[in-house]
N, C-alpha and C positions, 0 to 999 in steps of 0.2 A: 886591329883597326883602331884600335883607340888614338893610336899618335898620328891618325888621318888629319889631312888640314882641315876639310868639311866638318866631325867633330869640334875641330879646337873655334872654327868658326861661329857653330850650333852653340856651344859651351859660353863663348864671349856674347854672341847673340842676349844668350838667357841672363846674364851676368846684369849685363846692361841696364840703368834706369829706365823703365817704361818711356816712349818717347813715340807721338804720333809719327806714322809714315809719311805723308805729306810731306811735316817739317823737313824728315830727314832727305826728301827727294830736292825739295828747295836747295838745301844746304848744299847738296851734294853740286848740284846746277849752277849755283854762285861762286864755289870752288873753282870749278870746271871754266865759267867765265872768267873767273882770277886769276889762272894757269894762262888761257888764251888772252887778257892783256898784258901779261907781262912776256907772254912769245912773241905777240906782234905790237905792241905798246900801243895797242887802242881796243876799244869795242867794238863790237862788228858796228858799219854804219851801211846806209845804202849805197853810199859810193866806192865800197871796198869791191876792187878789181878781182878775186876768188871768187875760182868758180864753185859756189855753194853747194852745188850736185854732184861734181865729183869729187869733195870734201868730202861728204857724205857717204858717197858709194864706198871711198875708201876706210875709212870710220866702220862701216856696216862690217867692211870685210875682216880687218881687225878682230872685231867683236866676236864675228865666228871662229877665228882661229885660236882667240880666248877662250871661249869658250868649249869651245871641242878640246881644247888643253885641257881647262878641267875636269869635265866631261873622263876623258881620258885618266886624268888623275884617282876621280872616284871610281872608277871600274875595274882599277890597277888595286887601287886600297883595297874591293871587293873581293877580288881575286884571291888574292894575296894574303887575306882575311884567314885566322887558323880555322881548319876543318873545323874544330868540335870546339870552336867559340859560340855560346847560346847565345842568343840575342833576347828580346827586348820581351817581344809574343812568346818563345818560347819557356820564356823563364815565368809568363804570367799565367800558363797554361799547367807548367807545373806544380805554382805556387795554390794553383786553383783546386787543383787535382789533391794537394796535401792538406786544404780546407778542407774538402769532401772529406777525406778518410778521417781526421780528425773529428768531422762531427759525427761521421760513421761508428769509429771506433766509441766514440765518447757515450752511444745509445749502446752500444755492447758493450760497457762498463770495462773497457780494455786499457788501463791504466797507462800500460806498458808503450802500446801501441802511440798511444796519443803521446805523451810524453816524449817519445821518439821522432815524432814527425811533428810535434810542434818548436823539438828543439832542430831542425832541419830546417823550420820555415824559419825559425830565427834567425838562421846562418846564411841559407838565401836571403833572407832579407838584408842582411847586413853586406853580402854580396854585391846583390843589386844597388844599395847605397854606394858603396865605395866605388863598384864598376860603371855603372851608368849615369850618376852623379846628376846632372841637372837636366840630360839630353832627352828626358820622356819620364814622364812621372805611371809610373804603375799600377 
């Protein structure tokens, strides 16, 4: 699942300078009005003969078929996702689990033991750096 688009999305999301939502909804709104005067080479006015409502209905329906696309596309990447790909919880549940024995071990003076499962958690951890990168901090 990594070459999913929703990752590469999440990825560029986190990438991003901090940047309030609002602004970005504005921007996005102004765009969108830019698009629509240079399709019909004016701004909406009151005396624009469109019929605004079924502008709209149509627009809505769009939107649905966007997004049940994607929709569709993420459940496809799930799918399709290899069996015995760990995710995110599972590799934190591991990681937790090799805590425990390590301090466990480490009260039973077991040298061996810790040493072993603390160079384990290194290796997951560097796992988890390289595989899951910006998409969820652990």
């Amino acid at each position: 699942m990594s070459d999913s688009k929703l990752e590469k999305i999440l990825e560029n999301q986190s990438n991003q300078t901090p940047i309030r939502i609002n602004e970005m909804i504005v921007t996005r709104i102004e765009e969108r009005l830019d698009i629509g005067k240079k399709k019909y080479g004016d701004t909406l006015s009151l005396t624009d003969e469109r019929n605004f409502l079924k502008e709209a209905v149509e627009e809505a329906l769009d939107l649905n078929v966007y997004l049940t696309a994607f929709l569709i596309q993420i459940e496809s990447a799930l799918k399709n996702r290899p069996k015995n790909e760990i995710n995110v919880d599972e590799l934190v549940l591991i990681m937790d689990g090799l805590g425990k024995l390590i301090l466990t071990e480490k009260d039973n003076r077991n040298k061996t033991k810790v040493q072993k499962a603390q160079l384990l958690m290194d290796r997951l951890t560097e796992y988890a750096d390289a595989h899951f990168k910006s998409r969820q901090k652990l």
